[in-house]
N, C-alpha and C positions, 0 to 999 in steps of 0.2 A: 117829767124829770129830765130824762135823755134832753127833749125838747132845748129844757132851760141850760142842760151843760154847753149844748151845742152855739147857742147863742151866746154865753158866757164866753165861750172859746174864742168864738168870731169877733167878738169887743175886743179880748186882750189882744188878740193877733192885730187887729187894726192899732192900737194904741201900742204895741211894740214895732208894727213897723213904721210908724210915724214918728218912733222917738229913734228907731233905727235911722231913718230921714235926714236925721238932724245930725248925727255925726260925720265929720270932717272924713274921715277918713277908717272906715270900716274895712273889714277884711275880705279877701275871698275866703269861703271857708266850704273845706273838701272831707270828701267821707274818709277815704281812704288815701296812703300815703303816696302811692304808685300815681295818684290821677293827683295830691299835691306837687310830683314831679311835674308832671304837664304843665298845672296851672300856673304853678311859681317859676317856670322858663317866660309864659304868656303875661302875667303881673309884673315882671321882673323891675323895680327901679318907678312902677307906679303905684301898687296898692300890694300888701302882704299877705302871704299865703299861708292857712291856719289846716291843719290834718286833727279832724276830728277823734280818731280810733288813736290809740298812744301803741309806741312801739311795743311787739309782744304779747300786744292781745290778738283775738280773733275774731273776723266780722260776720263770722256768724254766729255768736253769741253774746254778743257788747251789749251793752243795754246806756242808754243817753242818760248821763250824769244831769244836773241842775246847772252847772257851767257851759256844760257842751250846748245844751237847750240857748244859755244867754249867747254865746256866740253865733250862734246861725240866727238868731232876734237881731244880733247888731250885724249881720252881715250884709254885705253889695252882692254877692252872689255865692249862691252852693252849686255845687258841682259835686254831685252821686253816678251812680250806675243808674239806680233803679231799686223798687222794691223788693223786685226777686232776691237782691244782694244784700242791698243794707238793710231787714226788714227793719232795726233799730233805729232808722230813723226815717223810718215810712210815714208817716200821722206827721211829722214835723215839717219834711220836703213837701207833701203832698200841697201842705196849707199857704206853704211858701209863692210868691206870685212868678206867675213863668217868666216874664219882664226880670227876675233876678234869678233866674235858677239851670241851670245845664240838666235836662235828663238823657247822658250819652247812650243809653239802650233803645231811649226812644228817635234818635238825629236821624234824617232822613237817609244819609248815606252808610249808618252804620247797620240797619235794620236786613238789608240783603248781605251784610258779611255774617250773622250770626249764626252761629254751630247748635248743634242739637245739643242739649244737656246728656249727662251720663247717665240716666235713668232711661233714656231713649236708647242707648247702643250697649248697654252692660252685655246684652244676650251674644252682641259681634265677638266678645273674648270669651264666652262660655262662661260666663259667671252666674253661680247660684247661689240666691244669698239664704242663708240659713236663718233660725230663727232669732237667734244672737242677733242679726242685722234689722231685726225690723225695724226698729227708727231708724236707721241708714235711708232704708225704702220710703219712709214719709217724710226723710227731707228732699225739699223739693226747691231750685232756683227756678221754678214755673219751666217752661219745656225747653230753655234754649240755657246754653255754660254763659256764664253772665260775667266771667272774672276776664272782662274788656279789655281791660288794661296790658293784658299781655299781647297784643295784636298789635304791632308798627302801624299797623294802616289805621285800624280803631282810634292809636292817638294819636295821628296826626290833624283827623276826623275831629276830633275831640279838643283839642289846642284851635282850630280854627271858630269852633263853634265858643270859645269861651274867650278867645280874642273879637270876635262879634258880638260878644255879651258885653264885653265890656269896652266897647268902643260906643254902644249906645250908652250905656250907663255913665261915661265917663269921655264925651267927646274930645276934650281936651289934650286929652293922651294920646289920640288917634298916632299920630305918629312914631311914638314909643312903643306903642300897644303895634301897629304895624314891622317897626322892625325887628321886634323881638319874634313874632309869628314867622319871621321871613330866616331869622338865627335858626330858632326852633327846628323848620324844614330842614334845611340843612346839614344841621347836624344829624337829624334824625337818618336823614338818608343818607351821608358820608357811616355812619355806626350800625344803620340796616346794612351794607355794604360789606363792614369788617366783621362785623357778625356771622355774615352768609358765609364768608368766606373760612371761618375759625372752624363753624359747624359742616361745613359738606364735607370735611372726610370721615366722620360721624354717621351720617347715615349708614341706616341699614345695622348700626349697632342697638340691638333690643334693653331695655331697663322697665322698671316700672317703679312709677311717683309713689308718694303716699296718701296725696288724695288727687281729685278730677280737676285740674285748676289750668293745666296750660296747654290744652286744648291748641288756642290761637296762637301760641309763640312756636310748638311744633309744628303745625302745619305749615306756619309758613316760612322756617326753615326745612321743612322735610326731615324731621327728627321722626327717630320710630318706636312711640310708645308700646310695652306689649299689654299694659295696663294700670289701675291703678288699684288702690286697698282699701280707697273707701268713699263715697260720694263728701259724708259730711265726716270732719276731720274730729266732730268732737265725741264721733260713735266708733269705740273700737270695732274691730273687723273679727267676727268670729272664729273658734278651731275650724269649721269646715273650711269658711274664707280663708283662713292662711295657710289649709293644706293647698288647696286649690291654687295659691301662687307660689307657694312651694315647687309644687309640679312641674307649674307652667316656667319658671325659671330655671330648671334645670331642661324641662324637654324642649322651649325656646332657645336655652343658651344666653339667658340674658346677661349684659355685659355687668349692668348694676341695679342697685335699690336705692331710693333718693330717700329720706326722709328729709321735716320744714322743722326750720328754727323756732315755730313758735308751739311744735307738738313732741314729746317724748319718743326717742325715735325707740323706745324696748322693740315695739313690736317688730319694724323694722330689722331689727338686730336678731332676732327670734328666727323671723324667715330665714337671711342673707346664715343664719350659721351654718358652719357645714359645707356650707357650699364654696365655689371660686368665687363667688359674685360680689362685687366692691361695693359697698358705701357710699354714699355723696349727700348732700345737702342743697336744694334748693329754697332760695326764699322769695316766695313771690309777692313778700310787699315790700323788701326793696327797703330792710328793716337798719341798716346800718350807712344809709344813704342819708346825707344833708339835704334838703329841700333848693334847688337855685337853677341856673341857668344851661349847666349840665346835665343834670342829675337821671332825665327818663332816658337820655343815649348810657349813662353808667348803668344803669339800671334793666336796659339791654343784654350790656358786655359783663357785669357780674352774672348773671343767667348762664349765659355762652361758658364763663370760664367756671360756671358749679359744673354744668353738664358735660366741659372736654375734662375736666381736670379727672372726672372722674370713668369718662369712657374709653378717654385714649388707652392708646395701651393692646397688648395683647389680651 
């Protein structure tokens, strides 16, 4: 039976992407919004840029609609992380032919920038997670923090390998598809620049997020996490867990507590009472961003300005 689905599978796939073939002008189409910033600076003015997950939701528990299915069937190319990330549309990419598909987790250059996941270094902040948290503990992004997208280097890494995606795909454009790669750079390293510079009087100011997501944007401004509250965002953090950061923000001295736009920050609000410690909001999908030709350097500089607006300060 297995046998027969499996070969049923392989037929439609072949016969969607043959009729995929035939369309004039199909989309690039991306898991997440942060990597359709990338991609729709690299498309720009050739082919259109489609963000699968909708604002608001979360990628770690989306599940692939019948629509979302026909748009990656009509697509020129998908552009994901990986499975660790979007397992939702793991079985879909996977079957996808690599001739059309970006897997940035797997790119040759990005595989030595990757950080260990938060399940590997919880013990480095003295976290013990209680029994509340056991599904925290069996969510797993596989060993390494997989949320790419916050890394300058990651997308620039990333814009390149999908401007060579699409210069075979679409030779024609080479040109376009070339100067837009060469905008991209640019900008990105003129707003790497204003960034570094917004955040170095920050350092050395302690906070802790609300979940393990930006790993790669503080490191490589040298921001100084003292932790975070939960691996996966959609397990709340138990009483032990938020005595424990209770604590640790008062005997750290942490400047603030971030809670994300797409999670209820109560718990948040629960710790931060009582104490000096300020409030802020980071979004790390970049959720009230237009998709175009600016969008991953704003996408940067909104970051920079959730994190000073709420550290500066005595």
């Amino acid at each position: 039976m297995l046998h027969k689905k499996t070969l049923l599978f392989a037929a439609l796939s072949t016969v969607l992407w043959g009729a995929a073939a035939t369309q004039a002008s199909a989309a690039v189409v991306v898991s997440l919004k942060p990597l359709g910033f990338i991609a729709s600076a690299i498309a720009d003015g050739v082919t259109p840029t489609e963000v699968l997950l909708p604002d608001g939701a979360s990628e770690h528990d989306y599940s692939l609609r019948p629509s979302d299915a026909k748009r990656l069937q009509n697509a020129d190319l998908v552009v994901w992380i990986g499975p660790e990330m979007e397992a939702f549309m793991d079985k879909t990419a996977t079957a996808f032919p690599d001739a059309k598909k970006v897997t940035i987790s797997t790119l040759p250059g990005v595989k030595p920038l990757l950080m260990k996941g938060a399940d590997d270094d919880d013990d480095d902040h003295g976290h013990n997670h209680d029994a509340a948290e056991k599904g925290d503990e069996d969510h797993h992004h596989g060993e390494y923090n997989m949320h790419l997208w916050l890394s300058p280097e990651i997308a620039r890494l990333s814009a390149v390998a999908i401007h060579d995606k699409l210069v075979e795909l679409m030779p024609q454009s080479r040109a376009k598809l070339d100067a837009n790669l060469k905008d991209f750079e640019a900008n990105l390293a003129a707003t790497d620049k204003q960034v570094g510079n917004e955040l170095a009087p920050l350092k050395g100011k302690g906070y802790f997020v609300f979940h393990d997501a930006y790993g790669y944007y503080e490191k490589h401004y040298g921001m100084t996490s003292l932790g975070h509250f939960t691996v996966n965002p959609e397990i709340q953090p138990g009483a032990q867990r938020l005595h424990e950061i209770r604590t640790q923000l008062v005997e750290q001295k942490a400047t603030c507590v971030f809670a994300e736009p797409q999670f209820r920050p109560a718990v948040v609000e629960a710790v931060a009472r009582g104490t000096s410690v300020r409030m802020g909001t980071l979004d790390p999908l970049g959720t009230n961003i237009q998709l175009g030709k600016a969008s991953y350097p704003a996408f940067l500089t909104q970051l920079a300005n959730q994190y000073s607006s709420c550290l500066k300060g005595d």
